[in-house]
C-alpha positions in Angstrom: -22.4 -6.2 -2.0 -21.9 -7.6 1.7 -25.2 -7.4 3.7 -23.0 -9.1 7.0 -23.3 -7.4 10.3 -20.3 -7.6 11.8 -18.3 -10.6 10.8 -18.5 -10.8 7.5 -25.7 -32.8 2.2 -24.2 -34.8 3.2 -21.9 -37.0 3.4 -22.5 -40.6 2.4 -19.8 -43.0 3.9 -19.8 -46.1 1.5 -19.9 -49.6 2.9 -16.8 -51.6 1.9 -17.4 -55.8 2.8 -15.6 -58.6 1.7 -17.6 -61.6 -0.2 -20.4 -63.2 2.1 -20.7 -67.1 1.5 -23.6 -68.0 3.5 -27.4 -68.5 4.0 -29.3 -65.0 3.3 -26.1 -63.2 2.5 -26.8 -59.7 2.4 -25.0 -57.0 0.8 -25.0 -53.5 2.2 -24.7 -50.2 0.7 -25.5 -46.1 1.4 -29.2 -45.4 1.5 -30.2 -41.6 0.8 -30.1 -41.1 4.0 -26.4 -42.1 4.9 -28.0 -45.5 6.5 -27.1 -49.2 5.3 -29.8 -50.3 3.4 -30.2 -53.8 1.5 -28.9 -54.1 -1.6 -29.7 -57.9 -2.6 -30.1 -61.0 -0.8 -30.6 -64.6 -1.5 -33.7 -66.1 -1.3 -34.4 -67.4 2.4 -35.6 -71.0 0.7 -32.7 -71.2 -1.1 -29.2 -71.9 0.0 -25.8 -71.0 -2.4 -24.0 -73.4 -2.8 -20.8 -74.2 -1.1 -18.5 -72.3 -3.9 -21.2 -69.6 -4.4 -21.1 -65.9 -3.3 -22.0 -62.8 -3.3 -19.8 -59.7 -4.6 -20.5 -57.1 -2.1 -20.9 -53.5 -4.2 -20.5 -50.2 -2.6 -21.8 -46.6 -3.2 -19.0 -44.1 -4.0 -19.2 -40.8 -2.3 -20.3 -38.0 -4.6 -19.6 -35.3 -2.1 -15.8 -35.0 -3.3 -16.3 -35.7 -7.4 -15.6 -32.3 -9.5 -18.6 -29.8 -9.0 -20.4 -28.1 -5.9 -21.8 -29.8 -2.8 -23.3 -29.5 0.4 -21.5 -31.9 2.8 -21.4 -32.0 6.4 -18.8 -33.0 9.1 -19.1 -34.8 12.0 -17.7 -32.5 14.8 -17.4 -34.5 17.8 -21.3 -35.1 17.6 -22.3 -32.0 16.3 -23.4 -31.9 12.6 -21.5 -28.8 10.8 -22.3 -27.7 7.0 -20.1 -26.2 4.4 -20.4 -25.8 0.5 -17.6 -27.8 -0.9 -16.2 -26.9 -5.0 -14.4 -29.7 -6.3 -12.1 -28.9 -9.6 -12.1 -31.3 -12.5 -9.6 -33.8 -12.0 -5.7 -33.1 -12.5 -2.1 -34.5 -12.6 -1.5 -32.0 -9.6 -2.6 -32.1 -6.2 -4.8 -28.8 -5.8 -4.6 -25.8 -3.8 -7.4 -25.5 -1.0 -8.9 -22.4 -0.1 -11.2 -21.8 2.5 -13.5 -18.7 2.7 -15.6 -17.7 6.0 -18.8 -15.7 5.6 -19.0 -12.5 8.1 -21.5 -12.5 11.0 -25.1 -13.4 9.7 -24.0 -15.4 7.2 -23.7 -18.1 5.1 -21.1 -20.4 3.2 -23.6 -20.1 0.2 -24.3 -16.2 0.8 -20.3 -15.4 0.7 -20.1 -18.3 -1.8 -22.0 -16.1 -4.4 -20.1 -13.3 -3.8 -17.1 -14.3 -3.8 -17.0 -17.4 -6.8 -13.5 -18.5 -6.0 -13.8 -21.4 -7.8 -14.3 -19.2 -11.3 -11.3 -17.2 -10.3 -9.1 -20.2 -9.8 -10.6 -23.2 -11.5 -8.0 -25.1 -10.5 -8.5 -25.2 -6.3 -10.6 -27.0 -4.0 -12.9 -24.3 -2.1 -14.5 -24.3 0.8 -17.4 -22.4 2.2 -18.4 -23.1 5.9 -21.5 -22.4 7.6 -20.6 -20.6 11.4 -22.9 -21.7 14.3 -25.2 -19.0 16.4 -24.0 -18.3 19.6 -21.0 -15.7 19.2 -21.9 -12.4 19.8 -21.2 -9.7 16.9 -20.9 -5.9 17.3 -24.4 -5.8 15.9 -25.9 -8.9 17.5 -25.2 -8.6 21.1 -27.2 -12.0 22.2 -25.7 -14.2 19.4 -29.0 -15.0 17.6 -26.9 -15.1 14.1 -24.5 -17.5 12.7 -20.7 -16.5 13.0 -17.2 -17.4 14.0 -15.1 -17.8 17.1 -12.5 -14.6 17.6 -10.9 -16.1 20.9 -9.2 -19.2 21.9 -11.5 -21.0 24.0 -14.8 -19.2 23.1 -17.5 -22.0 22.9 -15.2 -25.0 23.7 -13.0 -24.1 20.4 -15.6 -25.5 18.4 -15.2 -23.4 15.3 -11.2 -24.5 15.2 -12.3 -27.9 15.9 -14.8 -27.4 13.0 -11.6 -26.4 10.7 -9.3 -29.2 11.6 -12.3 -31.7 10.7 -12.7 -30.3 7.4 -8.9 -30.0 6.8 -8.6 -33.7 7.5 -11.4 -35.1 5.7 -10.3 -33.0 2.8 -7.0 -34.5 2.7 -8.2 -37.8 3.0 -10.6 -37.4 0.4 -9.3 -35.3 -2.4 -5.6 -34.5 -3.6 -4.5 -31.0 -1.5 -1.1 -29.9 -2.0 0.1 -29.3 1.7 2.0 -26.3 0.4 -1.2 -24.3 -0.8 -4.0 -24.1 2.2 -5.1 -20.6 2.2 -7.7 -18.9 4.5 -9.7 -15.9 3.7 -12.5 -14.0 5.2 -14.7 -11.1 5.8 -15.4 -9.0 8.9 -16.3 -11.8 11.6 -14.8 -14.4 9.5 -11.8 -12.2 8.8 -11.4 -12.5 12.9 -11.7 -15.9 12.9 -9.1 -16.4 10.1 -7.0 -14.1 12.5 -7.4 -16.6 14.9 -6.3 -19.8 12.9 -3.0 -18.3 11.3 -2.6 -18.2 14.5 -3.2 -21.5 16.3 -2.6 -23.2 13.2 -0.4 -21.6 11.2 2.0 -24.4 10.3 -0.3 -25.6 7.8 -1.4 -22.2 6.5 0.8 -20.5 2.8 -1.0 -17.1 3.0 -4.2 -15.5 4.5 -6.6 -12.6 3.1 -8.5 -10.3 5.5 -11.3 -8.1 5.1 -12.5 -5.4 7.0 -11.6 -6.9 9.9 -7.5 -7.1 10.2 -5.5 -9.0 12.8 -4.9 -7.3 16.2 -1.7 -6.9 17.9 -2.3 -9.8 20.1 -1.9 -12.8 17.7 0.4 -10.5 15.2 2.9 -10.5 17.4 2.5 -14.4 17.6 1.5 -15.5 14.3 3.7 -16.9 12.2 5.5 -15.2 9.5 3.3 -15.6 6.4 2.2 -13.3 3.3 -0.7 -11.1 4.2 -3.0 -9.4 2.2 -5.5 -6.9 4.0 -8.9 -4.6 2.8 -10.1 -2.2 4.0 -12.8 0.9 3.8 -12.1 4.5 4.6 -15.6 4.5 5.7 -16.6 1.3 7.2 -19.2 2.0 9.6 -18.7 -1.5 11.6 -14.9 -1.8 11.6 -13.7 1.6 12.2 -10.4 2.5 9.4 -8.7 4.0 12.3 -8.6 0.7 14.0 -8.0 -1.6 11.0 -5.0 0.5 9.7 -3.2 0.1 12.9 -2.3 -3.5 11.9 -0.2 -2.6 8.8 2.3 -1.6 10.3 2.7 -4.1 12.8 2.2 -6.5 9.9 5.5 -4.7 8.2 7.7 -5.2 10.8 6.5 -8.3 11.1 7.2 -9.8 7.7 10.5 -7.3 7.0 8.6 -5.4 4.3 11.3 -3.4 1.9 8.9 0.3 1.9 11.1 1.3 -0.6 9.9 -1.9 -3.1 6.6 -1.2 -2.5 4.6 -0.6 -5.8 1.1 0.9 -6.1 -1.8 0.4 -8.6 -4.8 2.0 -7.3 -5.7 1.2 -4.1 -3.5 -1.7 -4.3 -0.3 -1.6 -2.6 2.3 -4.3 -2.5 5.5 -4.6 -0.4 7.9 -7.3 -0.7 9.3 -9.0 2.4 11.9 -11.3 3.1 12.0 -14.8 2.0 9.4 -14.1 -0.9 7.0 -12.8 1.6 4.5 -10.1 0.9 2.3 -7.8 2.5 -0.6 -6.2 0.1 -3.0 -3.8 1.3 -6.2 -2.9 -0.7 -7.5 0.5 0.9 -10.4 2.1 -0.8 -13.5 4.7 -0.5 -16.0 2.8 0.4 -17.3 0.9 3.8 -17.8 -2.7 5.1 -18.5 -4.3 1.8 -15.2 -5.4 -0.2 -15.5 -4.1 -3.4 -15.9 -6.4 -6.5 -12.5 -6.9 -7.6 -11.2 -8.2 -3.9 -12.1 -11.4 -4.9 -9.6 -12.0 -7.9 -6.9 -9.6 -6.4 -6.9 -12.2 -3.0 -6.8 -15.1 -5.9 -3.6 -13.8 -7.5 -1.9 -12.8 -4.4 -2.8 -16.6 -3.4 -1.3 -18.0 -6.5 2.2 -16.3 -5.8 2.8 -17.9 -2.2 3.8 -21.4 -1.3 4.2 -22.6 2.4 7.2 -23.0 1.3 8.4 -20.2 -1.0 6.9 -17.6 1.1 
């Protein structure tokens, strides 16, 4: 599935002016390139007169109506990329999901395996592109795109990258604040690690594949539902380390073992407060298998920020 390493077009700002009531007025609007560009304008012979003017029109921004775009973010002067899924319009405000691509990859490449956006029609989903420069357990010198695992790596740019996109999102589209869900996969699974942790306040629930949080931010994080996969035989993220965090994840969320219910390799434990922790452990290696994707979207759809 997976072909990761080891983690796993813009926007057009419209012009709003008021009415122009003089010689030459010009009206401005959002070129294809994001620059003002001329609209109309009176002739330079010609003066309106005194009770003329000039209704000043403006381009709408098409990277947030329903369907799939590529829109970038202004990251405090860098320019960062993600594949944006808008849902058709509703009464409610949406849930917002945000998946991260492993090491070496891509929002699109994790985009079209994953297809969030069939599985839950109804949420906002996000797909963002990671940066070269962190260095994966296969790519020592950073050459591929991935994900920040540590506070402070590279100035905190990929969490500055997140609370960009969080923002604009919310100013842009209608998010219900109780349903912001991060998921990921190997690298990005880290890096989702990472954000429960520094900003977890704003988080329902998380999904981790092969690649589960360590000990240092567990002990940290904030109580939310978890769901975890993992392979038996992943040759990147060794099982024996990745099972260590269930059961630190247990006793974290104050799992009932003796509620737990199994179907398959699924295996679900209640916790207090509505909590849950569900762990998908199969036969296989670093790829998640094909039905990860809609198990993570129905474990999302039974957690509220507020409900656990």
């Amino acid at each position: 599935m997976s072909t990761d390493n080891d983690g796993v077009p813009h926007v057009c700002r419209s012009v709003s002016i008021g009415f122009l009531a003089a010689l030459g007025a010009l009206t401005a609007g959002c070129s294809a390139d994001g620059t003002s560009a001329p609209l109309a304008s009176s002739s330079p012979s010609t003066a309106p007169s005194p009770s003329a003017s000039s209704a000043v029109t403006s381009t709408p921004d098409r990277s947030y109506t329903a369907g799939r775009h590529d829109v970038s973010f202004d990251v405090g002067g860098a320019t960062r990329t993600a594949v944006v899924v808008v849902p058709t319009d509703s009464p409610h405000a949406a849930p917002l999901v945000f998946v991260f691509h492993g090491h070496g990859g891509s929002g699109a490449g994790i985009e079209r395996k994953m297809q969030i956006e069939k599985l839950w029609p109804d949420a906002i989903v996000v797909y963002p592109d990671g940066l070269v420069g962190h260095q994966g357990i296969t790519d020592p010198q950073g050459t591929k795109p991935g994900w920040q695992t540590r506070l402070g790596e590279r100035e905190d740019m990929d969490i500055r990258f997140y609370d960009t996109m969080l923002a604009t999102l919310r100013s842009k589209l209608s998010v219900d604040p109780a349903r912001v869900y991060l998921m990921g996969h190997s690298n990005g699974s880290a890096f989702v690690s990472l954000l429960l942790n520094r900003r977890g306040d704003a988080i329902a629930a998380t999904a981790n594949m092969s690649a589960q949080p360590p000990a240092r931010l567990l002990e940290s994080d904030p109580v939310r539902s978890m769901f975890m996969s993992m392979g038996m035989s992943d040759p990147i993220v060794p099982y024996d380390n990745q099972k260590r965090s269930i059961p630190i994840a247990e006793q974290k969320l104050g799992v009932d073992r003796s509620r737990a219910t199994v179907r398959g390799y699924l295996r679900s434990e209640p916790a207090r407060g509505n909590l849950e922790l569900e762990t998908y452990v199969y036969p296989g290696g670093h790829a998640p298998p094909a039905e990860v994707p809609r198990l993570v979207v129905e474990f999302f759809e039974r957690h509220t920020l507020a409900g656990g």
